[in-house]
C-alpha positions as CSV (number, residue, x, y, z in Angstrom):
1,X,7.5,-8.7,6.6
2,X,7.0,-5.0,7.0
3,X,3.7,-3.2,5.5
4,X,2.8,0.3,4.5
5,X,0.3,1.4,2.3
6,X,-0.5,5.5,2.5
7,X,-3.5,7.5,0.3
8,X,-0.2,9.5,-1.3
9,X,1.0,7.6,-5.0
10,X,3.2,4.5,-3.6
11,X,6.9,6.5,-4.9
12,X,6.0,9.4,-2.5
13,X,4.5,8.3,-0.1
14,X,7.9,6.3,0.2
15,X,10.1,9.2,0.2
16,X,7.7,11.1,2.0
17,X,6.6,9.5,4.8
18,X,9.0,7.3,7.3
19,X,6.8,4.4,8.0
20,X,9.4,1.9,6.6
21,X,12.5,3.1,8.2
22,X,10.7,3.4,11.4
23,X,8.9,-0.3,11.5
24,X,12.4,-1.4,10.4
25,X,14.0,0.1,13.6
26,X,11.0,-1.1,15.4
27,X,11.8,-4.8,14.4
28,X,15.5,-4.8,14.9
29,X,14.5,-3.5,18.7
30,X,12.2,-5.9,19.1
31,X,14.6,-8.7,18.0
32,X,13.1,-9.6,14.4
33,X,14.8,-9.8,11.0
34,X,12.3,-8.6,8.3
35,X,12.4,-10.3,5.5
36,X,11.5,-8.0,3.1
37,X,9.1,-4.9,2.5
38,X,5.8,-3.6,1.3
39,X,3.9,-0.4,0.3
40,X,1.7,0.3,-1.7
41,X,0.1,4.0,-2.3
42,X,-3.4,5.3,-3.5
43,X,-5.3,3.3,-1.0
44,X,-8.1,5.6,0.0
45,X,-9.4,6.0,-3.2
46,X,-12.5,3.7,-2.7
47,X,-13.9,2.2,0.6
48,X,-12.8,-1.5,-0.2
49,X,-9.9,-1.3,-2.7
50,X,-8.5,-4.4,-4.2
51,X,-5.2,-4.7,-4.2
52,X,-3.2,-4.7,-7.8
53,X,-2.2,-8.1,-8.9
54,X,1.4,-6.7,-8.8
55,X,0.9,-6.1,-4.9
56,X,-1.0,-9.2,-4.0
57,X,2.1,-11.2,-5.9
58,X,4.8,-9.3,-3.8
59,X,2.8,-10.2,-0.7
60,X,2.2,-13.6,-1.6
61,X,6.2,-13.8,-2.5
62,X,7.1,-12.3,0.8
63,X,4.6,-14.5,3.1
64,X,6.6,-17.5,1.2
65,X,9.8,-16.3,3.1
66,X,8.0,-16.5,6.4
67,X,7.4,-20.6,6.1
């Protein structure tokens, strides 16, 4: 499971910023297969942010893949 997060909104700090494509690469030289992807944006807005029930769901839904 790859995971980004970024203080930028979540749609541009995807196009933005290469921290997805460059985990990716990092995984496929280490000799993992992701199994999917995360990021969420707007994550310096307060000291201890809770993550959006959307976000938490996606991440639960991903960790399921691991088992």
């Amino acid at each position: 499971m790859l995971v980004a997060s970024s203080a930028a909104p979540g749609l541009l700090g995807r196009w933005v910023f290469g921290t997805l494509p460059q985990l990716k690469q990092t995984a496929q030289v280490i000799g993992a297969a992701p199994v999917g992807k995360l990021f969420t944006g707007l994550v310096s807005q307060e000291p201890h942010l809770k993550l959006p029930e959307s976000v938490q769901r996606k991440a639960r839904a991903l960790a399921l893949k691991l088992l």
